[in-house]
VOLOBA-177110 format. One record per residue: residue in three letters; residue number from 1; x, z, y of N, C-alpha, C in turn. Coordinates in steps of 0.1 Angstrom, whole numbers. Layout:
N
PT code pos  n_px  n_pz  n_py ca_px ca_pz ca_py  c_px  c_pz  c_py
PT  ALA NUM     X     Z     Y     X     Z     Y     X     Z     Y
...
***
This chain:
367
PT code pos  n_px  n_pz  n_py ca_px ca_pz ca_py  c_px  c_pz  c_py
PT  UNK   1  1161   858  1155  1158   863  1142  1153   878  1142
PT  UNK   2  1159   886  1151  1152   901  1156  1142   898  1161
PT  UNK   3  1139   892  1167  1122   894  1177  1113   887  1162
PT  UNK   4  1116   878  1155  1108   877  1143  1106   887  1131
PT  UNK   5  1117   890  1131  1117   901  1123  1109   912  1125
PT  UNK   6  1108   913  1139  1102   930  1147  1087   926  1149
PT  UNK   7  1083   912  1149  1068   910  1149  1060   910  1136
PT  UNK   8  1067   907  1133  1062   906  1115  1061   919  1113
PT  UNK   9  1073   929  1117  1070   944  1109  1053   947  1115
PT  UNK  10  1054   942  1132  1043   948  1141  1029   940  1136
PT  UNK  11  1030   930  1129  1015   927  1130  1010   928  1115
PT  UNK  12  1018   940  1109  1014   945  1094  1004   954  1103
PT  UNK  13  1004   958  1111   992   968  1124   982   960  1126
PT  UNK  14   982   946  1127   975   934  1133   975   939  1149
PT  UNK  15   987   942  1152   986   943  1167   982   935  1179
PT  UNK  16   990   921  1177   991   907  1181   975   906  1180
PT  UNK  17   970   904  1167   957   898  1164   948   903  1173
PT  UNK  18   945   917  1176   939   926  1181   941   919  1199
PT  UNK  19   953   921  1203   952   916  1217   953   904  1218
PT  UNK  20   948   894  1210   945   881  1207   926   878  1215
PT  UNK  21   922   889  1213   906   893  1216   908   893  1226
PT  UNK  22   916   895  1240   915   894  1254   921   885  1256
PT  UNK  23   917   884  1273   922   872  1277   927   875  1292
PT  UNK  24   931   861  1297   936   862  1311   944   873  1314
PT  UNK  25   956   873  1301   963   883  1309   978   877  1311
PT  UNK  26   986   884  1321   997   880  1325  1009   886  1323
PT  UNK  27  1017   881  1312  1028   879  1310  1041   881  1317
PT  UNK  28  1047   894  1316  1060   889  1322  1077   892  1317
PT  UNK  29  1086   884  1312  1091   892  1304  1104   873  1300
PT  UNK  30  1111   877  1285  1121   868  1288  1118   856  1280
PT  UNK  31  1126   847  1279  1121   833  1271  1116   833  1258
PT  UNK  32  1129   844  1254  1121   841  1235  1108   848  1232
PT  UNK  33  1105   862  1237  1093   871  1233  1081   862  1240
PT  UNK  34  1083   853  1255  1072   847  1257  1068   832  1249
PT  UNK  35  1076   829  1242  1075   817  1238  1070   817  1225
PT  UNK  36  1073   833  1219  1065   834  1208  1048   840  1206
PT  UNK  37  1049   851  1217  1036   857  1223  1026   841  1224
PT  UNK  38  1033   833  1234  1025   822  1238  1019   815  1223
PT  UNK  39  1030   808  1213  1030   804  1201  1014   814  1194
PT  UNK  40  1015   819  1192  1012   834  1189   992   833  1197
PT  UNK  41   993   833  1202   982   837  1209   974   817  1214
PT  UNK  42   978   809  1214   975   795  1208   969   790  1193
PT  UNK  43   975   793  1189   970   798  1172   961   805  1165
PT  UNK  44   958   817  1180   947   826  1172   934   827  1187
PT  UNK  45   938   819  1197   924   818  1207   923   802  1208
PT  UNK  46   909   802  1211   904   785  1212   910   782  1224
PT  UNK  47   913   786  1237   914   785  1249   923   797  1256
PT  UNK  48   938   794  1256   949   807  1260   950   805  1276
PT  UNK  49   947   815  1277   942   814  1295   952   823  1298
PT  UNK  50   960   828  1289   972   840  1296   983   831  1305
PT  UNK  51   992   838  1315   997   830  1324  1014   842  1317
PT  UNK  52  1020   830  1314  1039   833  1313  1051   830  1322
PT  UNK  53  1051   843  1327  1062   843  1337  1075   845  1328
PT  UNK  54  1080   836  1331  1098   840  1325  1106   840  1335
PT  UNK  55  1109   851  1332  1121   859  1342  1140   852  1336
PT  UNK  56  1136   845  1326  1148   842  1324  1155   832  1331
PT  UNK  57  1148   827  1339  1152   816  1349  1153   822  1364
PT  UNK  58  1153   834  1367  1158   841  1382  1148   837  1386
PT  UNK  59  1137   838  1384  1127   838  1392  1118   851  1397
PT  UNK  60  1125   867  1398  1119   874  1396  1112   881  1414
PT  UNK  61  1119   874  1426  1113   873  1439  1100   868  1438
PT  UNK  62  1098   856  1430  1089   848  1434  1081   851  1418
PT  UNK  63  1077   862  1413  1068   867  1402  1050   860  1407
PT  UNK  64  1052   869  1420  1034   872  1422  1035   862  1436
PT  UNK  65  1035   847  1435  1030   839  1444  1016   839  1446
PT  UNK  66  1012   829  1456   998   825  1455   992   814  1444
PT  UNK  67  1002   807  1437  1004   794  1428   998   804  1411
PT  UNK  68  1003   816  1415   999   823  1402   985   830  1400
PT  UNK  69   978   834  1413   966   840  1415   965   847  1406
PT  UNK  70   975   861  1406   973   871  1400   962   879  1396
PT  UNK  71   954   880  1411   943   889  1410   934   885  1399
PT  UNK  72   935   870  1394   924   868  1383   926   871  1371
PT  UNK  73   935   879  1370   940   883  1353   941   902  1354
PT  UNK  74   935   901  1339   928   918  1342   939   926  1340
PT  UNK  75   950   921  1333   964   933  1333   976   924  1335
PT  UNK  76   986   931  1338  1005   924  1339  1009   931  1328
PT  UNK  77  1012   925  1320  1019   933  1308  1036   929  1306
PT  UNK  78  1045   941  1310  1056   938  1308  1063   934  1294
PT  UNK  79  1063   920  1289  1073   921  1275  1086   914  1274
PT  UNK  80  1092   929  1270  1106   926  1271  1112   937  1256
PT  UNK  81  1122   928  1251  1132   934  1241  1142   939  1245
PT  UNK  82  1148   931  1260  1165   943  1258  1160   951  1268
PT  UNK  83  1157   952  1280  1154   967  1283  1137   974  1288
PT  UNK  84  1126   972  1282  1114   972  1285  1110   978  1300
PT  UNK  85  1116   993  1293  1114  1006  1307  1123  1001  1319
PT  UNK  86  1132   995  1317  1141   993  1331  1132   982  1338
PT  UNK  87  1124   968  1330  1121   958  1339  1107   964  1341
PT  UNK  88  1096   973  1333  1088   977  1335  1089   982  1351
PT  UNK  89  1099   990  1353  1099   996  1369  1104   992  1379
PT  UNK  90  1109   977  1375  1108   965  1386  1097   961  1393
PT  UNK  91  1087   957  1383  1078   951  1383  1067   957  1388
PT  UNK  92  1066   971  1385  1057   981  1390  1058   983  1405
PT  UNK  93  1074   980  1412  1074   985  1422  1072   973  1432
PT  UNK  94  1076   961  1422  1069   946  1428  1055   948  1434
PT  UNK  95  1047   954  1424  1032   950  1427  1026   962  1436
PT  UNK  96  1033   974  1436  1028   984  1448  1034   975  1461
PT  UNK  97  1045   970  1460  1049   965  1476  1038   953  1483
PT  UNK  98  1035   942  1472  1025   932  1476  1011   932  1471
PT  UNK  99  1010   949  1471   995   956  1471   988   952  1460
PT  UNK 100   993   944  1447   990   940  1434   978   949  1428
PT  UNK 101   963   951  1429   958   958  1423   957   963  1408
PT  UNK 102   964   955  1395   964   956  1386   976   964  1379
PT  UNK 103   973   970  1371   984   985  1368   996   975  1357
PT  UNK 104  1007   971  1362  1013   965  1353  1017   973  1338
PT  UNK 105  1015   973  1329  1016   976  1312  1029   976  1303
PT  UNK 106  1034   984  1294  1041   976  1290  1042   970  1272
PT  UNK 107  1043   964  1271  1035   954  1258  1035   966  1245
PT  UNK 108  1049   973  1243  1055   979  1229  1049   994  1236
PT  UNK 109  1051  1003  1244  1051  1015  1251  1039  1019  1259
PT  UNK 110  1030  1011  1260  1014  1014  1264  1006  1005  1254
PT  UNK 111  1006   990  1255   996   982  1248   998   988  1228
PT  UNK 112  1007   990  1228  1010   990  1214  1009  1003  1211
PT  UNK 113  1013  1013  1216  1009  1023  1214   990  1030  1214
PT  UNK 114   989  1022  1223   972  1024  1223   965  1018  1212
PT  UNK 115   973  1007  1206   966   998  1197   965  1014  1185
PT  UNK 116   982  1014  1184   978  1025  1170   969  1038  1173
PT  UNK 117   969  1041  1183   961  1050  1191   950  1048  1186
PT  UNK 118   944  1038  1188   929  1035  1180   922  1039  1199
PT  UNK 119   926  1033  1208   927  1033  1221   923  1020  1227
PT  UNK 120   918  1023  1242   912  1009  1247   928  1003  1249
PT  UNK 121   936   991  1245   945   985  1248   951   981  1263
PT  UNK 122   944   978  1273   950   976  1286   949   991  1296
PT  UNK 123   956  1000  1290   960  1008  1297   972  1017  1292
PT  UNK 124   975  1027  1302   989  1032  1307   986  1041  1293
PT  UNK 125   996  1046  1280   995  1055  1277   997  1068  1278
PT  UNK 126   992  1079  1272  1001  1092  1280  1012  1096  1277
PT  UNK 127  1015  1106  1292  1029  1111  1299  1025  1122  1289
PT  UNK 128  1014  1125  1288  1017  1142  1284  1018  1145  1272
PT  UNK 129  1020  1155  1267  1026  1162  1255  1014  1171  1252
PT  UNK 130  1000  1172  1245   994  1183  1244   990  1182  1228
PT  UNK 131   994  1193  1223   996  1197  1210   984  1204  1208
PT  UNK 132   978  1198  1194   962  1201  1193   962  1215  1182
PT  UNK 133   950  1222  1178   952  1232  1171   961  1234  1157
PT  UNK 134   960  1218  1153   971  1221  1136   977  1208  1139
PT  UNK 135   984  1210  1133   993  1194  1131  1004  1196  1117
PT  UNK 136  1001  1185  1110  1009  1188  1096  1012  1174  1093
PT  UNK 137  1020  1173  1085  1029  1157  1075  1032  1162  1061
PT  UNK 138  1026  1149  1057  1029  1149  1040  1040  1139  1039
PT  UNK 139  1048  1146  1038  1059  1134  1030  1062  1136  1015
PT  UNK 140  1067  1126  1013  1065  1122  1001  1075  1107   997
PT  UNK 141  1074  1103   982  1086  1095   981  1072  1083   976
PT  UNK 142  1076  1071   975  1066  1060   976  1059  1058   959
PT  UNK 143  1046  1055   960  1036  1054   945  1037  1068   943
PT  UNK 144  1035  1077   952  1035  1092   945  1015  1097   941
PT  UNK 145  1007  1086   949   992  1090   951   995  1096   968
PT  UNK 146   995  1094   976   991  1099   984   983  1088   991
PT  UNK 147   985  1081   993   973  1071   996   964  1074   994
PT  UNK 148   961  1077   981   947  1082   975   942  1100   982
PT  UNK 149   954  1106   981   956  1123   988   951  1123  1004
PT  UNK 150   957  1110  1009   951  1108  1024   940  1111  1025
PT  UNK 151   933  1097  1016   923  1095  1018   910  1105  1012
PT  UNK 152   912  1113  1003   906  1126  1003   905  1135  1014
PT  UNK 153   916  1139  1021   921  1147  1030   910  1142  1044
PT  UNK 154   910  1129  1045   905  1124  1058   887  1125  1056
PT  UNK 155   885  1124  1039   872  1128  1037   864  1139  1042
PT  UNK 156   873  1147  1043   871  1160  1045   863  1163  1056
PT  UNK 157   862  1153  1069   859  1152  1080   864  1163  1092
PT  UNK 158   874  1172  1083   880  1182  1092   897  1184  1090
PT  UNK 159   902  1175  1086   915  1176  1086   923  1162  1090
PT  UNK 160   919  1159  1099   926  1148  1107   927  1134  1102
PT  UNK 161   935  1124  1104   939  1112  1098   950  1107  1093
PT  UNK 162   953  1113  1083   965  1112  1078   973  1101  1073
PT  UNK 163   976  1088  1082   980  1082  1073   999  1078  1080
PT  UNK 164  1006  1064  1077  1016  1067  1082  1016  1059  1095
PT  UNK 165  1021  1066  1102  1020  1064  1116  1035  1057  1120
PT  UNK 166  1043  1064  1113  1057  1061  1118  1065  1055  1106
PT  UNK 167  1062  1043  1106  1063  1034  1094  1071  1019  1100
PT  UNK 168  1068  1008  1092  1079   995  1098  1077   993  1110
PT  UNK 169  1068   985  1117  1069   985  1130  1075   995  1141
PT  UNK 170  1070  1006  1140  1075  1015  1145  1094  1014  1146
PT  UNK 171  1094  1014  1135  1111  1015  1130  1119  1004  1139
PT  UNK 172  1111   991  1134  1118   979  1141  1117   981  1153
PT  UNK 173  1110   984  1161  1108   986  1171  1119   993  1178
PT  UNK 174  1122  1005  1172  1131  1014  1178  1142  1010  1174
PT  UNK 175  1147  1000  1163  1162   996  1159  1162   985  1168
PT  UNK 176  1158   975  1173  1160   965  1183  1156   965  1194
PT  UNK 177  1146   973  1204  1138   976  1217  1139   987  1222
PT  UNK 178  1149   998  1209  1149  1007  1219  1131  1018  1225
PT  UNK 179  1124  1014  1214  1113  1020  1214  1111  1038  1215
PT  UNK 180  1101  1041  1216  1103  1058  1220  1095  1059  1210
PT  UNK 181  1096  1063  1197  1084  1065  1184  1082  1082  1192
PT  UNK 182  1090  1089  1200  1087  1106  1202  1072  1103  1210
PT  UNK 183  1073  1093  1217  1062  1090  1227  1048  1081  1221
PT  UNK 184  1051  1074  1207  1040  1074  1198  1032  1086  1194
PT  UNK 185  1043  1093  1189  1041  1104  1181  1031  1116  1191
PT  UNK 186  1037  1118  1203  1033  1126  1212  1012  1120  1216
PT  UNK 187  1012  1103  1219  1003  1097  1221   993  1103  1206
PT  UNK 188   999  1101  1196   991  1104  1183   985  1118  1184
PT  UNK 189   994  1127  1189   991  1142  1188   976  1143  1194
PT  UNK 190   974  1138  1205   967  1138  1214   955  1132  1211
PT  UNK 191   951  1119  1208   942  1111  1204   937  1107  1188
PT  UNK 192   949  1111  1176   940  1111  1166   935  1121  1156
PT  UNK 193   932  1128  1163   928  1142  1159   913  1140  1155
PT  UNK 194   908  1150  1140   894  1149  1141   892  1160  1150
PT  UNK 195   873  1156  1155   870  1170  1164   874  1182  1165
PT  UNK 196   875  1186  1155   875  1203  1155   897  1202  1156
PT  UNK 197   902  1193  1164   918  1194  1166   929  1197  1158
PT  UNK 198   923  1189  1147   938  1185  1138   943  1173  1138
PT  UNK 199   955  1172  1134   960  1163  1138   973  1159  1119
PT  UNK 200   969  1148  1114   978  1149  1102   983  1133  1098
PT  UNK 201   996  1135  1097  1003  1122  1097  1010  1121  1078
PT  UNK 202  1017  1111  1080  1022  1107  1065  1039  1103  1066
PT  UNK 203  1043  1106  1059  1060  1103  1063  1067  1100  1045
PT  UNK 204  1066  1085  1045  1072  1084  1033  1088  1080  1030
PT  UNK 205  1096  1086  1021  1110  1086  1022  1118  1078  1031
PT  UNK 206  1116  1065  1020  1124  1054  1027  1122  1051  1040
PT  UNK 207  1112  1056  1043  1112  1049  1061  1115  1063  1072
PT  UNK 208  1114  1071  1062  1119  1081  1071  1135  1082  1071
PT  UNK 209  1141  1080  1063  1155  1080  1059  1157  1064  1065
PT  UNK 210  1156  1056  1068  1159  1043  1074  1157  1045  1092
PT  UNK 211  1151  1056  1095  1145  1053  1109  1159  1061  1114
PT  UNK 212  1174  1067  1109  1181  1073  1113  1188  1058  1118
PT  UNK 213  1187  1052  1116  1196  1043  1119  1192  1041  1136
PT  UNK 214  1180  1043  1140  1176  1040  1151  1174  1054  1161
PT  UNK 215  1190  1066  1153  1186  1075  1165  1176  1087  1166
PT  UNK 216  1172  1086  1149  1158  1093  1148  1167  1107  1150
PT  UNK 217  1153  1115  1157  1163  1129  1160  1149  1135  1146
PT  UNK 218  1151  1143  1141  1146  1149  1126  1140  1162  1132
PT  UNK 219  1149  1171  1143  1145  1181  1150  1137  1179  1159
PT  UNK 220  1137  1174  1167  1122  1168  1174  1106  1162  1166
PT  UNK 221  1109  1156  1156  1099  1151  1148  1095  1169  1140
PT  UNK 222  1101  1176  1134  1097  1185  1129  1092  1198  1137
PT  UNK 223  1104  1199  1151  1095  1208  1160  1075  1207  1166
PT  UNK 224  1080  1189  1164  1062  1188  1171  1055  1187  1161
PT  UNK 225  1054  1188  1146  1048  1198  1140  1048  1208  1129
PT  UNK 226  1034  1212  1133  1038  1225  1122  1035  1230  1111
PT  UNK 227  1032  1221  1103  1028  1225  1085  1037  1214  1080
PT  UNK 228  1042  1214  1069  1041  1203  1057  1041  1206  1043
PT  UNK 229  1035  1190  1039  1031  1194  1024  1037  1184  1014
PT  UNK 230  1043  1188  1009  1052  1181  1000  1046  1176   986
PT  UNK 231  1045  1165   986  1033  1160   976  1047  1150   962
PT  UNK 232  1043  1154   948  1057  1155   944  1045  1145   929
PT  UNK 233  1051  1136   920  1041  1132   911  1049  1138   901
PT  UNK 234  1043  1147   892  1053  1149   876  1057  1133   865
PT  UNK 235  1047  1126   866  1053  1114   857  1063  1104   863
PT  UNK 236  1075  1110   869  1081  1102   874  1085  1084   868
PT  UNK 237  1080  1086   855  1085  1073   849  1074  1063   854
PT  UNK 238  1061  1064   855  1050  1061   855  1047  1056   871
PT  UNK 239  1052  1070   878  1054  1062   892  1063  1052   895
PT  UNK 240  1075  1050   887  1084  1044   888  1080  1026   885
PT  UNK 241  1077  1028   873  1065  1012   870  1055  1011   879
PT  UNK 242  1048  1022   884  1036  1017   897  1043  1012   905
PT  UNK 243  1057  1018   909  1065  1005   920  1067   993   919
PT  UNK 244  1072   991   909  1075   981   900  1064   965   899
PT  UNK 245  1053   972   893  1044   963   894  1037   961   912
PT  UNK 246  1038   971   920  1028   964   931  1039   961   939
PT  UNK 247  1056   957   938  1063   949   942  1058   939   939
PT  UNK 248  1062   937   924  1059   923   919  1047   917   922
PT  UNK 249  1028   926   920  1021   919   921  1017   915   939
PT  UNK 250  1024   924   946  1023   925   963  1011   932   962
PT  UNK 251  1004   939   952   990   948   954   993   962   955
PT  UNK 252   992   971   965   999   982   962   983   988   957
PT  UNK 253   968   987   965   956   995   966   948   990   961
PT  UNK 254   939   994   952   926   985   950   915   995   957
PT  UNK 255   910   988   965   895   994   973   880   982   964
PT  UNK 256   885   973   960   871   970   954   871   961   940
PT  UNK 257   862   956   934   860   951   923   871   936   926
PT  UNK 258   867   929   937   873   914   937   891   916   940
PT  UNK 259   896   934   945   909   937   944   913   937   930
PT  UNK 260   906   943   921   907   943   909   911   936   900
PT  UNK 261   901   928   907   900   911   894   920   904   898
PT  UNK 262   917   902   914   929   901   915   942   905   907
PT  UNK 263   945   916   905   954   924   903   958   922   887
PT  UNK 264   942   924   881   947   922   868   953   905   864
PT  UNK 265   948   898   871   952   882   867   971   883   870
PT  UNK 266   973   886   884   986   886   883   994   896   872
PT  UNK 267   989   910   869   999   917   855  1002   903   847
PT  UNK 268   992   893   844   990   888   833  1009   877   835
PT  UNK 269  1008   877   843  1021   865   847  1032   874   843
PT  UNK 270  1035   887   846  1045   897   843  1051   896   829
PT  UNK 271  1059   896   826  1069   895   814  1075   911   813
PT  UNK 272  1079   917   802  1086   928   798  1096   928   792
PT  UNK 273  1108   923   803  1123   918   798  1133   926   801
PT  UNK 274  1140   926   797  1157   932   800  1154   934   814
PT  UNK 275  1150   923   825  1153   922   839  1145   935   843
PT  UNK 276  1132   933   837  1122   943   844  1128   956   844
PT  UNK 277  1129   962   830  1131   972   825  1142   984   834
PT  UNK 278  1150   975   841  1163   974   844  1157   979   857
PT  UNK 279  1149   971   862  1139   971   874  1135   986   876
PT  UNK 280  1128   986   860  1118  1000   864  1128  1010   863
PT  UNK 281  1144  1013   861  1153  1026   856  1159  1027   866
PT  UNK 282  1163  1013   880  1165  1016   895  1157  1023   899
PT  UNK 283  1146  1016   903  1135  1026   905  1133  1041   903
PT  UNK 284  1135  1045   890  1132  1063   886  1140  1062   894
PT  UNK 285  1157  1063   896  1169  1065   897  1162  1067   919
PT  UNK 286  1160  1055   923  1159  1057   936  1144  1069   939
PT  UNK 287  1136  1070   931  1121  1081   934  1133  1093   931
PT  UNK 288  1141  1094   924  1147  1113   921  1157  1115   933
PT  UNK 289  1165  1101   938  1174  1106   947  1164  1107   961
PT  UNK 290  1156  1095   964  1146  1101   972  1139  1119   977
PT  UNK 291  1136  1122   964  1131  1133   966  1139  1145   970
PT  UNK 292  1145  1141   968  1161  1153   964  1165  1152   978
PT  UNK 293  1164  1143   985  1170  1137   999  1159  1143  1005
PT  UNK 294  1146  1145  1005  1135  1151  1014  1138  1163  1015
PT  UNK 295  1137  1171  1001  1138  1186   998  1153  1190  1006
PT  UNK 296  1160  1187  1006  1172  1186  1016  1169  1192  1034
PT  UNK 297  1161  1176  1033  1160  1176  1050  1149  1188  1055
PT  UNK 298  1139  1190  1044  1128  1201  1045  1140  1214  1049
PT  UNK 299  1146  1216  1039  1154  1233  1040  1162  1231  1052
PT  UNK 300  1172  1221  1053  1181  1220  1068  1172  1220  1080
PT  UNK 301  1158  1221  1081  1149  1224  1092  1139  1236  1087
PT  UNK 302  1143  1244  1083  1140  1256  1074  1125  1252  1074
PT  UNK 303  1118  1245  1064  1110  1244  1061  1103  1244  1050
PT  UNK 304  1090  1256  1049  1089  1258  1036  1074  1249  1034
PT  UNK 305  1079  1240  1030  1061  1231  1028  1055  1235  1011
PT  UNK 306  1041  1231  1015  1034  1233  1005  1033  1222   993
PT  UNK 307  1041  1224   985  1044  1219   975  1029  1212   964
PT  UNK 308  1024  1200   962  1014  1196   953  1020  1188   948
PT  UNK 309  1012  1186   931  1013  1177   923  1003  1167   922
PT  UNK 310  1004  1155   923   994  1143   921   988  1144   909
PT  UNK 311   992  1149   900   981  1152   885   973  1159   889
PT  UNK 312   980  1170   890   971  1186   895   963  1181   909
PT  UNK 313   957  1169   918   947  1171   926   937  1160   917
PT  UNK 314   943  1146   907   934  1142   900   924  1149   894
PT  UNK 315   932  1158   886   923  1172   876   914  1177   880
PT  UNK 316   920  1184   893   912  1198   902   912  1193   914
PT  UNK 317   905  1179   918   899  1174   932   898  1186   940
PT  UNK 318   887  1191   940   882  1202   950   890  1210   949
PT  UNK 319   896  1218   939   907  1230   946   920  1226   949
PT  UNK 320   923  1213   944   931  1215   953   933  1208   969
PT  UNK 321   923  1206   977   920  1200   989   922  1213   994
PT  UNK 322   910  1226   988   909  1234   994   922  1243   997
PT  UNK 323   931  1246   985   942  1251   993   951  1243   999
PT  UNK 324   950  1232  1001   954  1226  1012   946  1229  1028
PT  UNK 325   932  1228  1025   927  1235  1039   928  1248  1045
PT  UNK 326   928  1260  1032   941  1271  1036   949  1270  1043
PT  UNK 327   960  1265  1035   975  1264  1042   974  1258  1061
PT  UNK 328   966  1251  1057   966  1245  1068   959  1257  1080
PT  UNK 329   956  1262  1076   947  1272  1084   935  1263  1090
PT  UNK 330   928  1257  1084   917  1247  1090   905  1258  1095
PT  UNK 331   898  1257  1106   887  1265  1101   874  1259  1104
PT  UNK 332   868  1263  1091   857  1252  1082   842  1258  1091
PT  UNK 333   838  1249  1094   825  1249  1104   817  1257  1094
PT  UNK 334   805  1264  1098   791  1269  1091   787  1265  1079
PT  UNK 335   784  1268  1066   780  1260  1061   790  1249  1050
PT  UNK 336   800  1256  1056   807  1242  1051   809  1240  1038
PT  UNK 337   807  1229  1026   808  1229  1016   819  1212  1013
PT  UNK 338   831  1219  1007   836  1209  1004   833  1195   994
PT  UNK 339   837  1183  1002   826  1174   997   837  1162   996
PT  UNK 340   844  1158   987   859  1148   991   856  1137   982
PT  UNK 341   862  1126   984   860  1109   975   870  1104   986
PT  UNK 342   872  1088   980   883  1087   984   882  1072   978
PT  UNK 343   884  1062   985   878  1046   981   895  1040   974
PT  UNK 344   901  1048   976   914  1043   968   908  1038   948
PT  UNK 345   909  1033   942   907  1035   929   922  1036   922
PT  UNK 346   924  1039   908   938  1039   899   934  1021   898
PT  UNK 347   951  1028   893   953  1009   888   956  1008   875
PT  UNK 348   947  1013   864   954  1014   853   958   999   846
PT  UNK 349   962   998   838   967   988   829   975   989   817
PT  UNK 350   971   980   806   979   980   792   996   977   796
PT  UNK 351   996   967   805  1012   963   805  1016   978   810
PT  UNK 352  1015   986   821  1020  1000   824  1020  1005   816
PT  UNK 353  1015  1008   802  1018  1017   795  1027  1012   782
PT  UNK 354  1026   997   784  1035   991   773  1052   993   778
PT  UNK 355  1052   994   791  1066   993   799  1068  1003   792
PT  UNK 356  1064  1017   800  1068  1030   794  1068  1029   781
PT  UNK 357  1063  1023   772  1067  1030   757  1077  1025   754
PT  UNK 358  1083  1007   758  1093   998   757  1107  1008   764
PT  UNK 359  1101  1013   775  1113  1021   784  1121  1034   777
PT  UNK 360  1107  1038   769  1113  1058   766  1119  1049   753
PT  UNK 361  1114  1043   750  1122  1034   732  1133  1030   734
PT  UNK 362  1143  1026   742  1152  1018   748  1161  1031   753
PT  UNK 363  1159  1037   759  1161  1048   761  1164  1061   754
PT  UNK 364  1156  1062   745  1152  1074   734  1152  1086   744
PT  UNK 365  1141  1085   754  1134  1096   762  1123  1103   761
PT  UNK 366  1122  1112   764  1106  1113   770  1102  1117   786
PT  UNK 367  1095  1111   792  1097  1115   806  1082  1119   812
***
């Protein structure tokens, strides 16, 4: 049920899908992860030429026979759930002894890290630690607009790629595998930077508050880096129904017209009942304790981030990017004229604004 669980979080990345595009590679690792990799990679190539060694049957002397003809498969990829790094360095020292030319891998800790990398996939990721000129995180509590904030930000062509890096997979990974997200993070520093060496990630509540369960050290994530910007929405009721509905509709983004059409057909199924309502006042209830919980963890790592409002960058697009590229200390090539859009669109809707008026009425609020 864990290794299902933990692939599903991982191929919200389309990780699987992605090394579904190669071939002839060799497997090595225990019964259940190969039986679903196998499952897995049957389903999505016409012809699975990969070779599965299971180690769960003590066969780990007799890995690299002549019956396996290793040399014809372009990588050994170690996959393993209960200890990756330990059988990884088995295996490694297997194939230096019987002169193995192929760099054995290991599936979650090189292949998967490269994948988010935005990296060629059959290779070693890096050892090293090299911290680029800026590096900054927006956290934030969920439906706040940052999606949309990202995606301005990344317009920019000088302020990195902001999006969330250390999100479900990640998480799952590190609550059942024992994953190194510091060694994601470090791989990220390094490789998704725009040119001019920024580097910008997204950290939204709940999954940053859930990744403690796996160990998360908070002072290591904050020492490697060094800005943040605390992106806060004033209509908290409003955000609280945008949760609301892109639970229920499963649409959180509209990027085009046929998303659209989409979106609106399902509001149409939505009902505005006791249940919802009830729905949308958890909701406020968990967006305020959320925030309250960030601003917390911001000051216990003495951190003074730059505070924005989601109205205030609707309003004032351009200024307020720009003092975000201040803060950041970005420094803006020749010429430079800020130029931002952002393929996110709003999701407006009559039922959203019928909730709220049903809500503040029921209530006798104003929020």
């Amino acid at each position: 049920m864990k290794l299902a669980q933990t692939f599903q979080a991982i191929e919200e990345t389309q990780f699987l899908k992605q090394l579904s595009s190669q071939n002839r590679l060799f497997f090595v690792g225990e019964t259940e992860i190969l039986q679903y990799l196998q499952e897995f990679f049957q389903n999505h190539q016409q012809v699975d030429n990969n070779y599965y060694c299971d180690l769960s049957i003590g066969n780990f002397d007799n890995i690299f026979t002549q019956e396996t003809e290793v040399g014809k498969y372009q990588a050994i990829i170690v996959a393993s759930f209960k200890d990756e790094a330990a059988l990884f360095e088995r295996i490694k020292q297997k194939a230096i002894e019987l002169k193995i030319k192929a760099t054995p891998l290991r599936l979650f800790a090189d292949v998967f890290i490269n994948h988010v990398c935005k990296r060629q996939l059959l290779q070693l990721s890096s050892e090293q630690i090299i911290k680029p000129k800026v590096t900054y995180a927006i956290v934030t509590s969920p439906r706040s607009g940052s999606t949309y904030f990202c995606d301005l930000l990344e317009s920019t062509g000088i302020a990195g790629y902001p999006i969330e890096h250390l999100r479900l997979a990640a998480q799952e990974l590190a609550r059942y595998c024992d994953f190194d997200y510091l060694r994601l993070l470090h791989n990220l520093l390094q490789y998704r930077t725009t040119d001019n060496g920024v580097f910008g990630t997204k950290l939204i509540s709940h999954f940053l508050f859930e990744f403690k369960q796996t160990r998360f050290d908070f002072e290591q994530i904050f020492s490697s880096l060094d800005k943040f910007i605390f992106l806060t929405r004033r209509d908290k009721l409003a955000q609280a129904v945008s949760l609301v509905l892109a639970q229920q509709t499963e649409i959180w983004h509209i990027r085009d017209v046929a998303n659209n059409i989409n979106y609106q057909a399902k509001l149409k199924d939505i009902d505005i009942n006791d249940a919802l309502l009830k729905n949308v006042e958890q909701k406020l209830n968990f967006i305020n304790h959320q925030e309250a919980r960030l601003k917390k963890i911001l000051a216990d790592n003495k951190v003074e981030p730059l505070i924005l409002v989601y109205e205030n960058i609707v309003e004032d697009t351009e200024s307020q990017i720009g003092q975000v590229l201040e803060f950041l200390e970005i420094e803006k090539p020749p010429h430079y004229i800020i130029n931002v859009d952002s393929k996110i669109k709003k999701m407006p809707s009559n039922i959203s604004q019928e909730i709220i008026n049903l809500f503040q009425q029921r209530k006798n609020i104003v929020c």
